[in-house]
N, C-alpha and C positions, 0 to 999 in steps of 0.2 A: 410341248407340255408346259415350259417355263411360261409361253406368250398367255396359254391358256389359267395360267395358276395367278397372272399380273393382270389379267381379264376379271377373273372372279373376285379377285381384291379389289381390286379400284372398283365394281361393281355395289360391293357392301359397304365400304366407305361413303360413297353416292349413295345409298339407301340410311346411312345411318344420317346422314346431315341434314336429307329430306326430312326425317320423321322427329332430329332436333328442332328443325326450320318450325314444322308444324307444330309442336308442341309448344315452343317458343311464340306463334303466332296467339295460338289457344287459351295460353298461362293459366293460373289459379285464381280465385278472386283475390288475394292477396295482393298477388303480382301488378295490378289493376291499376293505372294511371289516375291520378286523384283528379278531381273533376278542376275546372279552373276555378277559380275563387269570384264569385259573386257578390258584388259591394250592397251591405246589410244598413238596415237603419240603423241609427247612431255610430255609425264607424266616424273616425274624420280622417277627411282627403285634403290632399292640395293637389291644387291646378295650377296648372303654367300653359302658356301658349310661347311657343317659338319667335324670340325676336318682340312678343308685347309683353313687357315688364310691369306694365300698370295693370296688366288683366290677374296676374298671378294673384291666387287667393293659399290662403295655407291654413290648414287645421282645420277645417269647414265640417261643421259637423250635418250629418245626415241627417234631416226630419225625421221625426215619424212618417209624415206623409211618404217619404221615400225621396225627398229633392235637398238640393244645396243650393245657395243662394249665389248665383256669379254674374262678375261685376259687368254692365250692361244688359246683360242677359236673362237676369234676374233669375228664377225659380229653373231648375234643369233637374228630372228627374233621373236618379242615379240608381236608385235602392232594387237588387236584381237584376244587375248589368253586371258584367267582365269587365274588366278594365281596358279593352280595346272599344268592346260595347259604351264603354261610357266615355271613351275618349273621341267616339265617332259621335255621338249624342252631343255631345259641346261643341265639334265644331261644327255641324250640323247647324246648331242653335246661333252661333254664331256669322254662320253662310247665310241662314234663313233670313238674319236681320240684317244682312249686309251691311255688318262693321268689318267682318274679314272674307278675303274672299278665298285662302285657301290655308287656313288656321293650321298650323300641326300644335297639338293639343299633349300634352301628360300628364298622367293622376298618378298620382302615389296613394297607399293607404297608409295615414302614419298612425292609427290607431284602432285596433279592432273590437269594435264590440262583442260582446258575449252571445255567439252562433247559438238560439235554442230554437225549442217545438214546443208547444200544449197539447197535453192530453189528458183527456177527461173520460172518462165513461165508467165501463166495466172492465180496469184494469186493475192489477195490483196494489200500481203506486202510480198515484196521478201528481199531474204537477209540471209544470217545466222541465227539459229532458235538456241539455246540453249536444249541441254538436258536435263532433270531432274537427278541427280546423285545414281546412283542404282535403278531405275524403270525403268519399260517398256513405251515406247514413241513410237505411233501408228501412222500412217501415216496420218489415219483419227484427231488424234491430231495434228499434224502438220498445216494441214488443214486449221483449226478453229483457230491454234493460228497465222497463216499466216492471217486472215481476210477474208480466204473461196477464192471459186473459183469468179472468173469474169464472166461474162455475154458469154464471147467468149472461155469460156476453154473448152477444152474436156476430162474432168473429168471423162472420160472410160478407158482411156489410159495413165495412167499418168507412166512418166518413171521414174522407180529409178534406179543409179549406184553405185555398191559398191566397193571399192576397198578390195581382199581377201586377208589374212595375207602374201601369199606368191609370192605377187603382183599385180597378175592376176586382173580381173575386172567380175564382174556378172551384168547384166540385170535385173530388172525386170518393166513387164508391169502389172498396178494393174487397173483396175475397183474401183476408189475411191466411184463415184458418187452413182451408187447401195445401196451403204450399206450405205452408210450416207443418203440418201431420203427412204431406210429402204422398196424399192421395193420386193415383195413375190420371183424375180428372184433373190434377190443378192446375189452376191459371198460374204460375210462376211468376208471370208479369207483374201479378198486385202483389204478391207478397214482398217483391224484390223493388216496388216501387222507390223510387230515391224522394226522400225529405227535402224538403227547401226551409232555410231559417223562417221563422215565424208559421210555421205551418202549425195551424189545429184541428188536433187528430180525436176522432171521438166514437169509441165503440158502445155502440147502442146493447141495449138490452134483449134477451131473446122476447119476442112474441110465442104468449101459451095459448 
């Protein structure tokens, strides 16, 4: 009786820690790992290389274009890289031109520009939106912090433009509307789409 009474405990002990395990795995969005930090235009970095003391540049501010100017190596685009991303980019650039042949490379940020978005259409309140600094910032928050759609938007189709680290431009068209009135058909994916700094967001008008 006793073996069997020390059976069933240890049993539900083992079943509670599974379903903490699990739930733990799952968390809240709250709970939610912030994304890693992405170096923005006009941030300033310095660069060091391990052991070249000539190469080290400090304060270097970010173009517009998205690059920093370093020493031999001239122009290295930095703007939407991680800082391991852009610490692989330099000495990449460095290997490529064969002044070093096995750089270890470190950026710091020592100043952060002002993380925003544009949006424009048939919002509330259009204008530059601020980002939050190392979280994730959802399109459907933008949304809500813009004052929500107008009466006339067409919140199916909303366009976002991004401009890509190596200039180019992506698209995309996201079904906001869906997921935020939380319809059995919605695409969840667009409305929970994640923001990148400089991204412009623009809800079109409906067609009558």
């Amino acid at each position: 009786m006793l073996r069997r009474s020390l059976l069933l405990a240890l049993t539900a002990v083992t079943l509670f820690a599974s379903q903490a395990h699990a739930q733990g795995q799952t968390g809240s969005p709250a709970q939610k790992l912030a994304s890693p930090y992405r170096i923005s235009r006009g941030d300033r970095v310095s660069v060091s290389v391990l052991g070249e003391s000539d190469l080290k540049v400090a304060g270097a501010r970010v173009e517009p274009v998205g690059t920093i100017n370093l020493v031999l190596i001239k122009e290295v685009r930095l703007a939407g890289l991680t800082i391991p991303e852009a610490e692989a980019a330099v000495a990449k650039a460095y290997q490529d031109g064969k002044f070093l042949r096995s750089p270890r490379v470190n950026i710091t940020v020592d100043e952060y520009t002002p993380r925003t978005v544009i949006v424009s259409g048939k919002v509330n309140i259009q204008g530059r939106q601020d980002l939050p600094p190392n979280a994730e910032f959802t399109i459907k928050d933008l949304i809500f912090k813009a004052g929500g759609f107008t009466d006339t938007a067409r919140s199916s189709a909303v366009k976002v433009t991004r401009t890509l680290p190596d200039g180019t431009q992506q698209f995309f068209i996201l079904d906001v509307e869906s997921g935020i009135k939380g319809r059995t058909n919605a695409n969840t994916k667009d409305a929970n789409f994640v923001l990148e700094p400089d991204d412009m967001v623009y809800v079109p008008e409906k067609i009558i």
